[in-house]
Each structure stands twice: as structure tokens, then as C-alpha cells.
N, C-alpha and C positions, 0 to 999 in steps of 0.2 A: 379303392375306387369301385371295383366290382360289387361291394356293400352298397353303396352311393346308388348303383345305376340300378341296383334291386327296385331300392325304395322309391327312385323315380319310376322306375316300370308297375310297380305294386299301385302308387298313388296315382298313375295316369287312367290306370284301369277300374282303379274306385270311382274316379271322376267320371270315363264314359259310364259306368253301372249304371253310376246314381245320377247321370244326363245331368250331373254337375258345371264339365267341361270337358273336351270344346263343343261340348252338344247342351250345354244351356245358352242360356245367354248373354252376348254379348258387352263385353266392359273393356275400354282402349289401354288402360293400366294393365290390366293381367291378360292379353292376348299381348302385349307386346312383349312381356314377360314370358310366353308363351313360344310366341316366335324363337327366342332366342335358347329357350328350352329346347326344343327340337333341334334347333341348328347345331347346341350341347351335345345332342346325342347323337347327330350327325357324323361330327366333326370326331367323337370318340367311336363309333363303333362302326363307320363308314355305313351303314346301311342307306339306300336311297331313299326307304320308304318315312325318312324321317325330316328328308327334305322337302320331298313329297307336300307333309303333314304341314310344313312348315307354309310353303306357297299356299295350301286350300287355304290355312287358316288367316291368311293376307287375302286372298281375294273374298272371302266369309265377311271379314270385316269391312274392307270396302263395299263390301256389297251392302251389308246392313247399319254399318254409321256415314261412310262414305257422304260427302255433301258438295255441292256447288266447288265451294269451298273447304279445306278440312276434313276433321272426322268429329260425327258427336263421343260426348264422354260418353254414352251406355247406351243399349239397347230398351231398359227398363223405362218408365214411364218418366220418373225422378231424375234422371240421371239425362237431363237434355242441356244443353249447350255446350262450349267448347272449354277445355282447360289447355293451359298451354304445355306444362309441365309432361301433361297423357300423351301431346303433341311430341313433343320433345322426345319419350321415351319410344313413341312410335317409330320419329326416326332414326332413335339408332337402330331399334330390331330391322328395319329397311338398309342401316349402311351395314351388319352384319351378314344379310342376308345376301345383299350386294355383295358380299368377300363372296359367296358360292355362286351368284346370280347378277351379272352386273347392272342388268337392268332396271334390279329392284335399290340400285342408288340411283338413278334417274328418277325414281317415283318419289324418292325421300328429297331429292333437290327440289324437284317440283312443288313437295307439300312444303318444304321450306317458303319457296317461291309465292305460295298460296296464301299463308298465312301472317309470315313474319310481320308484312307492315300492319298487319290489325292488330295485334296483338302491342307491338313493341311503340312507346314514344320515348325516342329518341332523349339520350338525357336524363330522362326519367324514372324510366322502368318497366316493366315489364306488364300488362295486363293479367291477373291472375284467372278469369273466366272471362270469356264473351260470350253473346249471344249464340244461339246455331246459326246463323247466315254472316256472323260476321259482320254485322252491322254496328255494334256497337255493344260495350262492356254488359256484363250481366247487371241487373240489379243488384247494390246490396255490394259488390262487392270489389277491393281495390287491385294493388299491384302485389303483386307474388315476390316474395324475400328470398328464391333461386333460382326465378325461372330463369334470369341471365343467364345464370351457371348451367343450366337445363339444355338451353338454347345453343350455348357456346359449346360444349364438347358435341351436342349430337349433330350441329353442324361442321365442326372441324371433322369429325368422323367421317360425315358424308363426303364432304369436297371444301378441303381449304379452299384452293383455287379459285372455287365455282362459285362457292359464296363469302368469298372477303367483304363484301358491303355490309353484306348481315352479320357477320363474325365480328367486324370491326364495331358494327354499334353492341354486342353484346358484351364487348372487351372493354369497353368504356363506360357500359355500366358498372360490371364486376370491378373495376378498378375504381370505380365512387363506393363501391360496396362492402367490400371484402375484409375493409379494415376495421370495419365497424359491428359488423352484421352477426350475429352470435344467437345460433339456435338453441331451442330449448321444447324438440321434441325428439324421438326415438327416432323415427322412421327418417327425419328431416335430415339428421344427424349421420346416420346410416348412407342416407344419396349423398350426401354429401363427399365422405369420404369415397365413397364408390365416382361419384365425378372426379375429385382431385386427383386420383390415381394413376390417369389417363394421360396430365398432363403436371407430375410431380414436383417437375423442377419452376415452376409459374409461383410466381410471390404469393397470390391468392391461394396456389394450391396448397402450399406450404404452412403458411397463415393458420387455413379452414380446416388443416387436417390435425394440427397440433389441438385445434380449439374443440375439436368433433372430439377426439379422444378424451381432452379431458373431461369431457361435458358428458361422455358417455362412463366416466367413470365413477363420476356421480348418479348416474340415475343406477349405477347396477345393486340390485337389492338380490341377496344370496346371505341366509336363505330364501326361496328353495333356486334360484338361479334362473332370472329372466334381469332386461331394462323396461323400468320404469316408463308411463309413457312421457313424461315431462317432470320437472323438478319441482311445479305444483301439484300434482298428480302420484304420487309414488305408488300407492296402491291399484292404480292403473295396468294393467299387462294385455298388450293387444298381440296375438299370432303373429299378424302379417306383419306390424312392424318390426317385428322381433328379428324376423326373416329377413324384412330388408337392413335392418341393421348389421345383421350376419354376413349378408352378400358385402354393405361398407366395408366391416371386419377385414373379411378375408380379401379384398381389395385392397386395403393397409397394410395387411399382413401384420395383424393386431389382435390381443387377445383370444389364441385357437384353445385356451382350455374354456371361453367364456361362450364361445363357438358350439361347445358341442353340449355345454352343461345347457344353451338354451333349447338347442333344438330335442334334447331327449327331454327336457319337462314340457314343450308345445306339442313334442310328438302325444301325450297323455293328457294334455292342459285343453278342457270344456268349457267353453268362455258360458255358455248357455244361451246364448243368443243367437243370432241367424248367420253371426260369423263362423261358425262352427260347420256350417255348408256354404257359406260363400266360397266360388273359384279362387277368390285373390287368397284366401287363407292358405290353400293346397299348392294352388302354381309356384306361390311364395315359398312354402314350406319347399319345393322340390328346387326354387334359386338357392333356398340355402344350401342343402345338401350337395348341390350339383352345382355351382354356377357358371361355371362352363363356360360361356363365349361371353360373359358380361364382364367377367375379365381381361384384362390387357394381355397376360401375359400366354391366353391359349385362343 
């Protein structure tokens, strides 16, 4: 573990250097990631000033995606309107953060409360983007093949209680869904199991997580030892979802030699692209190493 916290403290410090992260900008995926990072190292090394980091970098974000409604997906110019899934993973770093701050589950009920009925028809599915105002779906694009499952643990997270209305339509999606639904990308594959694990003994969970492993046993191509990014794709190898598949992984408690053969070829692995300094590549690489509070069991 103390190898572990190295590499997150070495990689945090790259990031402020090179004003990568949390001092670039703004993306709702990898500061949620982010949150729960710090809460990691919180909750392992007791220091306060890591709760601290944790709260600025929630009110950072509210401050610069923050909306009427919601949060947008990014700060950059490209990256405007809502995803549900960003949404989803915002609230759990809110009901996490809630275990140290109870507060910060009222604000995750809340963006529940704000969002759900835009995004979700009943019956149906799930919106995969909307607009920034919430007014209505993005162009271009349909319903999202998780967000149910997205939607339902990070609301159980938050407050059974508080949100059974919302829980209940996201239970009766997943249960039109679950039987049928069969991913066929890395990163997809990876949340996947990381949701099931939450709530293992659930038909769905049990279903999605037999079907994530196999599907992930075919994309793994070794040599030199990464997953594939899809089964169309094989020569495909993306960092972050490598990362998040690892975080799936060790959420299954599945494959820990495939675990560590990916993260030492990503740790050397120059995709040559602009991934190579994107935050989600590094915040991801330090879920893998570390993931800490994204798990059930700590």
C-alpha cells in the first residue's frame, strides 16, 4: 500500500506541475474520480488536508459547470451539454463524501431531484445526453445502454429512502434490460462490474458480472498485456479505460495478475495523442492503483 500512495502522491504532483489537474480544466468524469481520490487518501492516511482538497474541488466545480439545472460535461468549449452517466458518477463522489460530510448527501439528493425527470422516460430508458438547460435531448443522440444501472446504485448510495420514486423507475428499467444487454467495450465493461459489486446478490448484478468477465476475457491480448478496446477493435488500447476496467477488476476481485501486468505497460504506454496529458488518463491511472473509496469494501 505504501508503494500505492507513493505513486498517487508522485502523479498528483505531476499534474499540479504541468497545471494538468486540479488546476486545468474542468471535466465532470475525472473530478468525480477525483473527489473520491482524495477522500482515498483521506480515509487512509487521516490527514485533513485531503478532505480539504476534496470539498474545494466540489465547490470548483460547481462553480464552473454548475447550471440552473445540473452540471455540464466539461469546461472546454466541445464538451457542452449534459451526460447522465458524468451525472451519475458525480453523485456518488457526493454520497462518498457525504460518509465524511453529511451535507454533501443533500446536494447529491438534490442534483438527483434536479435532473432525473429529464433525463429518464419512464419505461423506456434512459437519455444518453441532453441539452445544457435541460430542455431537451442533444442532437444526434439516443438512450444510454447503463445509464439505468448508473442511475440506480448512485442513487441507492445516496438515500434509498429519499429517493424510492427515482430508484424504482431505474429498477424497472434495469430489469427490461439486464437480460439481454451485452457490452462490447473495455471501459463499459469495467463500470459495469464496478456497479454490480455494490449490490452482488441482485439478479442483474449477477447476470452482468458473469457476462463482463467473460467479455473481458476475450478482449485481453497479452502480449505485451492491456484489454482491447472492443472486440471489433483489438489493436485498439486506450490508458483510461484500461484504468477503469482495473478499478471493475478489483471491484470483482478478479484477475489481480491482469491488474498489475496492465497498469505497469500504461505506466510506460505513449498513446501519442493528447491523451497522453489529458487528467482522466492520470486521475484514472491513480483509481487504478489506489481505488480506495470506489470500493464497497473500504
Amino acid at each position: 500500500m505504501d508503494f500505492e500512495i507513493d505513486y498517487v502522491r508522485d502523479k498528483l504532483a505531476f499534474m499540479e506541475a504541468e497545471a494538468i489537474w486540479p488546476n486545468g480544466l474542468r471535466y465532470l468524469w475525472t473530478d468525480a474520480f477525483g473527489v473520491v481520490l482524495y477522500l482515498s487518501l483521506y480515509r487512509e492516511l487521516g490527514e485533513r488536508t485531503w478532505l480539504d482538497k476534496a470539498e474545494q474541488l466540489v465547490a470548483n466545480v460547481e462553480r464552473v459547470l454548475g447550471r440552473e439545472r445540473g452540471l455540464r460535461i466539461g469546461e472546454a468549449p466541445d464538451r457542452d451539454g449534459q451526460y447522465f452517466h458524468y451525472l451519475a458518477m458525480w453523485m456518488f463522489a457526493l454520497a462518498r463524501l457525504g460518509d465524511e460530510l453529511p451535507e454533501y448527501r443533500q446536494r447529491g439528493i438534490a442534483l438527483v431531484r434536479e435532473v432525473h425527470s429529464a433525463f429518464v422516460i419512464p419505461g423506456r430508458g434512459v437519455a444518453w445526453k441532453m441539452r445544457e438547460d435541460l430542455s431537451g435531448p442533444y442532437p444526434g443522440y439516443g438512450l444510454g445502454a447503463m445509464d439505468a444501472f448508473d442511475g440506480y446504485v448512485s442513487y441507492k448510495l445516496l438515500d434509498a429512502r429519499a429517493l424510492a420514486p427515482e430508484i424504482a423507475e431505474m429498477r424497472q428499467l434495469i430489469d427490461g434490460q439486464y437480460r439481454s444487454l451485452e457490452i462490447d467495450q473495455d471501459l463499459g465493461l469495467g463500470m459495469m462490474l464496478w456497479l454490480a459489486h455494490f449490490f452482488p446478490d441482485e439478479p442483474w448484478a449477477r447476470v452482468q458480472t458473469q457476462r463482463s468477465l467473460a467479455a473481458l476475457e476475450e478482449l485481453w491480448t497479452d502480449p505485451p498485456g492491456y484489454f482491447a478496446r472492443a472486440s471489433y477493435a483489438r489493436g485498439v488500447r486506450i490508458a483510461f479505460a484500461n484504468y477503469g476496467v482495473s478499478v471493475g477488476l478489483q471491484a470483482a476481485r478478479a484477475m489481480p495478475e491482469r491488474i498489475c501486468r496492465l497498469n505497469a505497460y500504461f505506466d510506460k504506454y505513449r498513446s501519442g495523442d493528447e491523451y497522453d496529458r489529458e487528467a482522466i488518463t492520470h486521475v484514472m491511472a491513480c483509481s487504478s492503483h489506489f481505488p480506495g473509496r470506489l470500493l464497497n469494501s473500504n
